[in-house]
PyMOL Python script that loads the backbone (N, CA, C, O; Angstrom):
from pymol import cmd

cmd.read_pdbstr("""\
ATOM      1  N   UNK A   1      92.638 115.085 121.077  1.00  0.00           N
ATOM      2  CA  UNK A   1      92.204 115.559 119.774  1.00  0.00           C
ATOM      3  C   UNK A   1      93.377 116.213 119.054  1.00  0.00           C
ATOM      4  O   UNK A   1      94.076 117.090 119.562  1.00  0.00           O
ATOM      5  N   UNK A   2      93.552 115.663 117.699  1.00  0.00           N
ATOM      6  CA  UNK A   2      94.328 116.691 116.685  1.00  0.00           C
ATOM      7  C   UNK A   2      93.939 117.582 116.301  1.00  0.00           C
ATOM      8  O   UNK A   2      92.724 117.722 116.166  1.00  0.00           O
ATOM      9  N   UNK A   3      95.076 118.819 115.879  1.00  0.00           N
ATOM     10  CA  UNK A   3      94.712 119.930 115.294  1.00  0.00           C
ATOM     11  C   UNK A   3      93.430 120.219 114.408  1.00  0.00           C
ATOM     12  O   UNK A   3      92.644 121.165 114.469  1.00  0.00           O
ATOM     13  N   UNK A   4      93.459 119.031 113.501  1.00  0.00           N
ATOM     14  CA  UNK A   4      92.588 119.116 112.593  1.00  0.00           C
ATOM     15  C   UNK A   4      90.919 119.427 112.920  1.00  0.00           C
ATOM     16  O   UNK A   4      90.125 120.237 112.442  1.00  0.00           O
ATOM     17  N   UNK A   5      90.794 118.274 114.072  1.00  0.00           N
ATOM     18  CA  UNK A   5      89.578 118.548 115.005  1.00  0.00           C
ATOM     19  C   UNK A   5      89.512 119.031 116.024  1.00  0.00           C
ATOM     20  O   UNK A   5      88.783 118.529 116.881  1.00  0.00           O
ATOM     21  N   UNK A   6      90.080 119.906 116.218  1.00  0.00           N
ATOM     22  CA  UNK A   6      89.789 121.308 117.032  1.00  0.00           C
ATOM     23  C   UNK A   6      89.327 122.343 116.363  1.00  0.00           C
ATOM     24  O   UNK A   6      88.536 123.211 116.733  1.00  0.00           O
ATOM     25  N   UNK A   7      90.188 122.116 114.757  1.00  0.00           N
ATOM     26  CA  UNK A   7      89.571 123.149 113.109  1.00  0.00           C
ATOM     27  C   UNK A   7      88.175 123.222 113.245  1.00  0.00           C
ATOM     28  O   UNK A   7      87.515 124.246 113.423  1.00  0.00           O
ATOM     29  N   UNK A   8      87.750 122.008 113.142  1.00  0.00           N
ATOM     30  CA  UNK A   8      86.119 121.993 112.826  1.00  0.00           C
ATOM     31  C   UNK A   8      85.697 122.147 114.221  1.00  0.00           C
ATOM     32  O   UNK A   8      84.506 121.851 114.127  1.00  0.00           O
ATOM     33  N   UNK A   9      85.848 122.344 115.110  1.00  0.00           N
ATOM     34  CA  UNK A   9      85.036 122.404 116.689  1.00  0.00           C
ATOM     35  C   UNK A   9      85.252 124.346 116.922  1.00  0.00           C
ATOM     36  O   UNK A   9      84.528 125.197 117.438  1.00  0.00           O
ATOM     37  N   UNK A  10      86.235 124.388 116.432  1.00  0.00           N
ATOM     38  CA  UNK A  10      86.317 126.040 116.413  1.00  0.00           C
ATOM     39  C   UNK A  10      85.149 126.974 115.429  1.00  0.00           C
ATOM     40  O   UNK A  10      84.181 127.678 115.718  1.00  0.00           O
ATOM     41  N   UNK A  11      85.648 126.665 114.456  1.00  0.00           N
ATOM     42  CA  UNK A  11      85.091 127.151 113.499  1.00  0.00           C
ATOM     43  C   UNK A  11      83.514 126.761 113.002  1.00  0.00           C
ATOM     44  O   UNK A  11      82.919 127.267 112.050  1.00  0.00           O
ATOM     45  N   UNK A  12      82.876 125.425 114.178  1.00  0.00           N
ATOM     46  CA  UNK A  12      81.569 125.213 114.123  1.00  0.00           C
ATOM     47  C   UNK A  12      81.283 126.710 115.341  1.00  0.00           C
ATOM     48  O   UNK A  12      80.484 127.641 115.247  1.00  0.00           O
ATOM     49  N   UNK A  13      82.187 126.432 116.282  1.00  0.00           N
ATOM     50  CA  UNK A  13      81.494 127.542 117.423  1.00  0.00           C
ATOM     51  C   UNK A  13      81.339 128.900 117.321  1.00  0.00           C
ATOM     52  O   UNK A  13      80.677 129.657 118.032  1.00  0.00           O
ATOM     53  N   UNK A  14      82.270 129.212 116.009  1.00  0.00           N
ATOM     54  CA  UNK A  14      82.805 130.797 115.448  1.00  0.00           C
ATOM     55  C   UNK A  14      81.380 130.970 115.229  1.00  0.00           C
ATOM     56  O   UNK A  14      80.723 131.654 116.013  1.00  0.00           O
ATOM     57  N   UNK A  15      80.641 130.173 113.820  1.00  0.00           N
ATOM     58  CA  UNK A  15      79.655 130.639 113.226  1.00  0.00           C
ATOM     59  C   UNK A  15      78.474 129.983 114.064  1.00  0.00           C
ATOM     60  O   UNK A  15      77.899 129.274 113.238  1.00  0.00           O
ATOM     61  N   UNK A  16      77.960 129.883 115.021  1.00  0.00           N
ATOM     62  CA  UNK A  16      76.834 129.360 115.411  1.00  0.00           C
ATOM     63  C   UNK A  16      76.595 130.033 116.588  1.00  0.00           C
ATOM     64  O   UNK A  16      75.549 129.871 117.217  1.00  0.00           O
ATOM     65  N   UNK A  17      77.751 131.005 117.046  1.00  0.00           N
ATOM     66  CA  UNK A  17      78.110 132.269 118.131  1.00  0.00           C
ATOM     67  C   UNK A  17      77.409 133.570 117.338  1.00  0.00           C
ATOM     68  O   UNK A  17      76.410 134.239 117.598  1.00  0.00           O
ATOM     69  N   UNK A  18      78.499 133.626 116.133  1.00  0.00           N
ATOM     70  CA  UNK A  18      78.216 134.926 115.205  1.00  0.00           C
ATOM     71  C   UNK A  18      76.462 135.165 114.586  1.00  0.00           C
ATOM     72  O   UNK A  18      75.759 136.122 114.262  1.00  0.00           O
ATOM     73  N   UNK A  19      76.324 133.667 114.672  1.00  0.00           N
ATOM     74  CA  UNK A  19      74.871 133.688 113.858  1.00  0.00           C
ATOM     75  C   UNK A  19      73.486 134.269 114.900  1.00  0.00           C
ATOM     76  O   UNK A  19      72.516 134.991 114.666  1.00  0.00           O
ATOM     77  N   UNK A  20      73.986 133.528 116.148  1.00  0.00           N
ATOM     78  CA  UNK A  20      73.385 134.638 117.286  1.00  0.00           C
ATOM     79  C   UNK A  20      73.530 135.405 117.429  1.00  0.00           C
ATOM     80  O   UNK A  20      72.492 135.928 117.836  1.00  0.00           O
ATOM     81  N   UNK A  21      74.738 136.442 117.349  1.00  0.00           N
ATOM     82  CA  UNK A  21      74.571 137.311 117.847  1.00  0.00           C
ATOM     83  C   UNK A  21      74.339 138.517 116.784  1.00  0.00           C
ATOM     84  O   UNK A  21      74.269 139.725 117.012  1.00  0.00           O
ATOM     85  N   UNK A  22      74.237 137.774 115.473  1.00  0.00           N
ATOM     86  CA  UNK A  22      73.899 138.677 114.411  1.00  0.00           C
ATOM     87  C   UNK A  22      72.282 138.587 114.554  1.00  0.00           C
ATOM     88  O   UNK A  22      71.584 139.556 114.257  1.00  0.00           O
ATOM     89  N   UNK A  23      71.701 137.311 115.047  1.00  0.00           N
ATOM     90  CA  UNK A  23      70.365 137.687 114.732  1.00  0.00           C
ATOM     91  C   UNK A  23      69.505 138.399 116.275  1.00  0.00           C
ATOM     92  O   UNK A  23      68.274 138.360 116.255  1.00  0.00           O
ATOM     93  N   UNK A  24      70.166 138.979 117.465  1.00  0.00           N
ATOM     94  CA  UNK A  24      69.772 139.006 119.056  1.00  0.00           C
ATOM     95  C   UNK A  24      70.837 140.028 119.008  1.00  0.00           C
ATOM     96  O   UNK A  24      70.731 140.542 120.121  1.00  0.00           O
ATOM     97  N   UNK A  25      71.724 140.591 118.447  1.00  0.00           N
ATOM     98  CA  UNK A  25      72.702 141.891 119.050  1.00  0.00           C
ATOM     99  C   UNK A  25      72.728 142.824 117.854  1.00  0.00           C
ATOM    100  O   UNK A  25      72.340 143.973 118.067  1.00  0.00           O
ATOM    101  N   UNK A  26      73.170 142.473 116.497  1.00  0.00           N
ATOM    102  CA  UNK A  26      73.261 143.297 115.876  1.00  0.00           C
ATOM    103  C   UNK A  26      73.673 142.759 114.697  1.00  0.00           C
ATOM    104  O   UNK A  26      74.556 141.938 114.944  1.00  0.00           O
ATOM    105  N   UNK A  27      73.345 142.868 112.985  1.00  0.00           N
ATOM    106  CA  UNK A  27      73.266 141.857 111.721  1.00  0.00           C
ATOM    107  C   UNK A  27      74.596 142.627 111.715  1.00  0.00           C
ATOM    108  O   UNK A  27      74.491 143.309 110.696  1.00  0.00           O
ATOM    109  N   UNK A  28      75.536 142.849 112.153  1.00  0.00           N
ATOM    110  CA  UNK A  28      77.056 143.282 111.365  1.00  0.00           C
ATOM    111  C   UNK A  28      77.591 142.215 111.714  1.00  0.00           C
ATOM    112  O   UNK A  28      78.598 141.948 111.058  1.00  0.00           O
ATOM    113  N   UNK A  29      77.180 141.130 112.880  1.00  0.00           N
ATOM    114  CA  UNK A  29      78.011 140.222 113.325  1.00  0.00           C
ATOM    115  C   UNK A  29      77.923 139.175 112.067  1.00  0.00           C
ATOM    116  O   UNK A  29      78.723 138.264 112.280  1.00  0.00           O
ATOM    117  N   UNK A  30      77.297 139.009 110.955  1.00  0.00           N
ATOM    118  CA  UNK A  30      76.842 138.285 110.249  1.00  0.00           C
ATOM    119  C   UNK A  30      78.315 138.192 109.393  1.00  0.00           C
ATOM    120  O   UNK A  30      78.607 137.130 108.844  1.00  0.00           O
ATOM    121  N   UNK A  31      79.138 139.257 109.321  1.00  0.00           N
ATOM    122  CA  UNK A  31      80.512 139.719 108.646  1.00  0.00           C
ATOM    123  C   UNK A  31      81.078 138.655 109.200  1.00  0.00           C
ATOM    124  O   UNK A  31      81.877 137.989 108.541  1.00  0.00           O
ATOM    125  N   UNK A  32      80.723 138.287 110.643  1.00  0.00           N
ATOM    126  CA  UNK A  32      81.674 137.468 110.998  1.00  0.00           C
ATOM    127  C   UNK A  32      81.683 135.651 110.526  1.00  0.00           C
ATOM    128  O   UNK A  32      82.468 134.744 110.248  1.00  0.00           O
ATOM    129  N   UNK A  33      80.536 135.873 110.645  1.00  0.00           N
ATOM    130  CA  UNK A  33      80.208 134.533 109.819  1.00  0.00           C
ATOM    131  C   UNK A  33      80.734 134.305 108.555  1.00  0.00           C
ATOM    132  O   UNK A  33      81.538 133.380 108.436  1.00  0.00           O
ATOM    133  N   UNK A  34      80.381 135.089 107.424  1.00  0.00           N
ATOM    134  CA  UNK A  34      81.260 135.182 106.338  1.00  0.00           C
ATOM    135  C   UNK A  34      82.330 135.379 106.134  1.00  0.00           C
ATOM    136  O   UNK A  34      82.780 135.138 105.014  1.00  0.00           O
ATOM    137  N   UNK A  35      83.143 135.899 107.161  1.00  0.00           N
ATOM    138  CA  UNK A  35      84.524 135.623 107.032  1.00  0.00           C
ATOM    139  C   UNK A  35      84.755 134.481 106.957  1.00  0.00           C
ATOM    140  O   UNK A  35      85.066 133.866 105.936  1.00  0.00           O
ATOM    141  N   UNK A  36      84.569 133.869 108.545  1.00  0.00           N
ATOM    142  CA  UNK A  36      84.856 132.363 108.812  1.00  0.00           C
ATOM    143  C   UNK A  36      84.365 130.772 107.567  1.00  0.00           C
ATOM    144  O   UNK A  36      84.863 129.650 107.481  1.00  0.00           O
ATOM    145  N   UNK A  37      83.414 131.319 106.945  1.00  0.00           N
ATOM    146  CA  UNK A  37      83.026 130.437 105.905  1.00  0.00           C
ATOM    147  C   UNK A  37      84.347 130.725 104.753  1.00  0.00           C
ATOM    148  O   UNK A  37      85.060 129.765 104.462  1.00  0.00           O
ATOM    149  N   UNK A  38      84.619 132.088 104.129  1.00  0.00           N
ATOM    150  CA  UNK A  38      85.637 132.211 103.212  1.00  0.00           C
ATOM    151  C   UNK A  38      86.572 131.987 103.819  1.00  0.00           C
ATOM    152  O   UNK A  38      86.534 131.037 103.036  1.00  0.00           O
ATOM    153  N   UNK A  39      87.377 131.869 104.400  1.00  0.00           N
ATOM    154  CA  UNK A  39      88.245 131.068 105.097  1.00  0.00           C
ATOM    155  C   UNK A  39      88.796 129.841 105.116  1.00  0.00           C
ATOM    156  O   UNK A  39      89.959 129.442 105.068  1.00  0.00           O
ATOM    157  N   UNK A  40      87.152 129.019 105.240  1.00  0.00           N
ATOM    158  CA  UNK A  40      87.189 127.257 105.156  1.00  0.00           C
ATOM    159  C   UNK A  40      87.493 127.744 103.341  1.00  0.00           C
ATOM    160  O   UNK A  40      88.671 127.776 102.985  1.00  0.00           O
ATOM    161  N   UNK A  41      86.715 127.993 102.607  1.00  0.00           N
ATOM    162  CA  UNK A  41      86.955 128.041 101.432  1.00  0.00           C
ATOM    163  C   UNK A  41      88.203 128.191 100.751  1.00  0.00           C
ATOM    164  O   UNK A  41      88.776 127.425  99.976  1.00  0.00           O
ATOM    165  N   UNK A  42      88.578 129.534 101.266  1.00  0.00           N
ATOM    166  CA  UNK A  42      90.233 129.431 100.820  1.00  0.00           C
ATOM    167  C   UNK A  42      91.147 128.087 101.846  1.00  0.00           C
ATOM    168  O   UNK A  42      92.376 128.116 101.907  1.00  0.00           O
ATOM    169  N   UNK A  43      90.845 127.686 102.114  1.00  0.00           N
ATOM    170  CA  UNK A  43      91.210 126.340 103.533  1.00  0.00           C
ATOM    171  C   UNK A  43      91.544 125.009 102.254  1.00  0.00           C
ATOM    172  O   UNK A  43      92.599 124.437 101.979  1.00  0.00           O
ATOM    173  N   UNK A  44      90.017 124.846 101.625  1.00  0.00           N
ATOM    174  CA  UNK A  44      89.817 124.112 100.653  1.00  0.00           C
ATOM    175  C   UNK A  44      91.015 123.748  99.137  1.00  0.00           C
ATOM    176  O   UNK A  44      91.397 122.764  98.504  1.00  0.00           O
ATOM    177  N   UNK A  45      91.229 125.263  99.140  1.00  0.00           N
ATOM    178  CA  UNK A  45      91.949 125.157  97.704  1.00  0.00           C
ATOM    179  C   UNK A  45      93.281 125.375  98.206  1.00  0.00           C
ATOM    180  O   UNK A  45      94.108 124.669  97.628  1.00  0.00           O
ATOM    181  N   UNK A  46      93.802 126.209  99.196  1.00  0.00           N
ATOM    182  CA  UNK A  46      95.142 126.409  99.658  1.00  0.00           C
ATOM    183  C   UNK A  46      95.836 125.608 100.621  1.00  0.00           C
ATOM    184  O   UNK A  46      97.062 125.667 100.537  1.00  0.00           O
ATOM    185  N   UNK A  47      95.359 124.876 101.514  1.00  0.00           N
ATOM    186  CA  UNK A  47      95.269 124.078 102.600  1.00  0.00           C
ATOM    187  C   UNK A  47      96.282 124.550 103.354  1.00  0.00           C
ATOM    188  O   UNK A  47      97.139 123.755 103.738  1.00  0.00           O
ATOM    189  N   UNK A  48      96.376 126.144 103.753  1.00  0.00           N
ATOM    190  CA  UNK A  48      96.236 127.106 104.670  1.00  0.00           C
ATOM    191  C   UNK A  48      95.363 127.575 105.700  1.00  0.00           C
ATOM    192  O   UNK A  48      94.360 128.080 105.195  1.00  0.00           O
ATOM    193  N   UNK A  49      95.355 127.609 107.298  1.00  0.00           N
ATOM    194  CA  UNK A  49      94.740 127.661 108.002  1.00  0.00           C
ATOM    195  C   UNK A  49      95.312 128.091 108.889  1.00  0.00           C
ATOM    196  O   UNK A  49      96.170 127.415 109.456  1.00  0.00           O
ATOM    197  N   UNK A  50      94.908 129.753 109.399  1.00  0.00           N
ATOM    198  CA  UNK A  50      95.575 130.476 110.162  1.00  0.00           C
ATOM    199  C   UNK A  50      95.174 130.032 111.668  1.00  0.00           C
ATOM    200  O   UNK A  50      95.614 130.466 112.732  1.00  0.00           O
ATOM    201  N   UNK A  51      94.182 129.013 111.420  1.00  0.00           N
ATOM    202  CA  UNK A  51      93.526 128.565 113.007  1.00  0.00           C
ATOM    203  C   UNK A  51      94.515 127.726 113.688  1.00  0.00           C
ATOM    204  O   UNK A  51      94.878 127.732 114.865  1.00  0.00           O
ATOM    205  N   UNK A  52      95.008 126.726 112.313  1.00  0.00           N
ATOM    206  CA  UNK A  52      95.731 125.805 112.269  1.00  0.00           C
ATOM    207  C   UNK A  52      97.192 126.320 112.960  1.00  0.00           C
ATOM    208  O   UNK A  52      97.667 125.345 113.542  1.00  0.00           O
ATOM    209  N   UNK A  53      97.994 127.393 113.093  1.00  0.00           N
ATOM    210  CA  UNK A  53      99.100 127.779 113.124  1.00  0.00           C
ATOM    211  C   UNK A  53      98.739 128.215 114.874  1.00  0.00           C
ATOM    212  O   UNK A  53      99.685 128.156 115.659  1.00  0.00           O
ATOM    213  N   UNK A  54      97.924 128.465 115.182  1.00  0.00           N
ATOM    214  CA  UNK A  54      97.511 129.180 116.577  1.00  0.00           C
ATOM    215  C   UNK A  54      96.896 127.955 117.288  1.00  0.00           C
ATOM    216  O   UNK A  54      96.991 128.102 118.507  1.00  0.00           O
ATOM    217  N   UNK A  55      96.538 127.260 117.080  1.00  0.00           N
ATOM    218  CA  UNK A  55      96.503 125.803 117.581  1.00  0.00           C
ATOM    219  C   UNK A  55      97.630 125.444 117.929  1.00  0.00           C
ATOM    220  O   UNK A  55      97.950 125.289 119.107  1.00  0.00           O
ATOM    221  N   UNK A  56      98.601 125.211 116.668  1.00  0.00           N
ATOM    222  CA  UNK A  56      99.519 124.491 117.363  1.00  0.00           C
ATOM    223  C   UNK A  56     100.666 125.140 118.441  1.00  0.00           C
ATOM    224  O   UNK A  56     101.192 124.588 119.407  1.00  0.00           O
ATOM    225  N   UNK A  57     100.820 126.255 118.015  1.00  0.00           N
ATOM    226  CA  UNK A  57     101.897 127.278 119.533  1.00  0.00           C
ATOM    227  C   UNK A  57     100.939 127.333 120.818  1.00  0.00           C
ATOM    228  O   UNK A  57     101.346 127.768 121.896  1.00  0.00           O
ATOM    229  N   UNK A  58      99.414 126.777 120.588  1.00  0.00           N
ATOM    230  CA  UNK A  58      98.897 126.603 121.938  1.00  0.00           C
ATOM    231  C   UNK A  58      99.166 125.258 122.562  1.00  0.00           C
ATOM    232  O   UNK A  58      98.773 125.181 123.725  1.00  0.00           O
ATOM    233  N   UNK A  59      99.747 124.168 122.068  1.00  0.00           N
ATOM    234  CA  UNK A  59     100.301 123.255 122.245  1.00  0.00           C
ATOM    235  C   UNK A  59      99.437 121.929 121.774  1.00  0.00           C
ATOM    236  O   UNK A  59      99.826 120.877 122.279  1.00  0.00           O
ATOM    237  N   UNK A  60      98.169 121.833 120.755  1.00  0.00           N
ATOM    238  CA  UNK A  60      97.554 121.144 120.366  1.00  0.00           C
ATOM    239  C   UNK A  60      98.618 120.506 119.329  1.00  0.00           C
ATOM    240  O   UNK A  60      99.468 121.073 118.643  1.00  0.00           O
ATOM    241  N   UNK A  61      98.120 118.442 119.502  1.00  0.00           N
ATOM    242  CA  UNK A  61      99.215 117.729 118.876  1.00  0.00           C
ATOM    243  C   UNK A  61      98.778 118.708 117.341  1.00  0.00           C
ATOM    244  O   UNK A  61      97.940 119.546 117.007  1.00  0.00           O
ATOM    245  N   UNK A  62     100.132 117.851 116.638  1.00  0.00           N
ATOM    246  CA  UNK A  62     100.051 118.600 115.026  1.00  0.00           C
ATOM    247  C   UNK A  62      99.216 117.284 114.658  1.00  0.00           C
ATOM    248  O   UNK A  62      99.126 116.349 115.455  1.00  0.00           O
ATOM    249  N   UNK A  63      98.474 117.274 113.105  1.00  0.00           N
ATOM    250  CA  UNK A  63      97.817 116.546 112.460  1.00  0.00           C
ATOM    251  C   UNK A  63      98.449 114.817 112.254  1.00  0.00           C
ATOM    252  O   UNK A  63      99.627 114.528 112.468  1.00  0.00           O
ATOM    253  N   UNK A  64      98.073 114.460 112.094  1.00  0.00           N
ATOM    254  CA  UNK A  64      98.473 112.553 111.763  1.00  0.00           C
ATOM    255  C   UNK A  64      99.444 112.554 110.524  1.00  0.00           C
ATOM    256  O   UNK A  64      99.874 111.492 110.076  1.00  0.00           O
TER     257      UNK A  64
END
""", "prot")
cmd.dss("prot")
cmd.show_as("cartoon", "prot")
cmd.util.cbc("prot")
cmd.orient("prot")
């Protein structure tokens, strides 16, 4: 897998983690969710991705 799709496999698991544990531990985790959504958003218009940079020094190939 490329960087790119590890992006979306991360960041599906960020918010579908956070969304549990905001609704079974405590609704502040919900912050976390909304981070991770503004994120993709600024992702969208800047095509900046701090996930993207920590991926790859973990040794995931770079994008196509």
């Amino acid at each position: 897998m490329i960087a790119t799709d590890w992006i979306h496999v991360v960041a599906g698991l960020f918010i579908m983690a956070s969304l549990a544990l905001g609704i079974w531990v405590h609704r502040g985790w919900f912050f976390f969710t909304a981070f991770v959504g503004l994120n993709l958003f600024q992702f969208g218009f800047t095509g900046f991705c701090p996930m993207n940079a920590i991926l790859l020094k973990l040794g995931v190939k770079p994008n196509r």
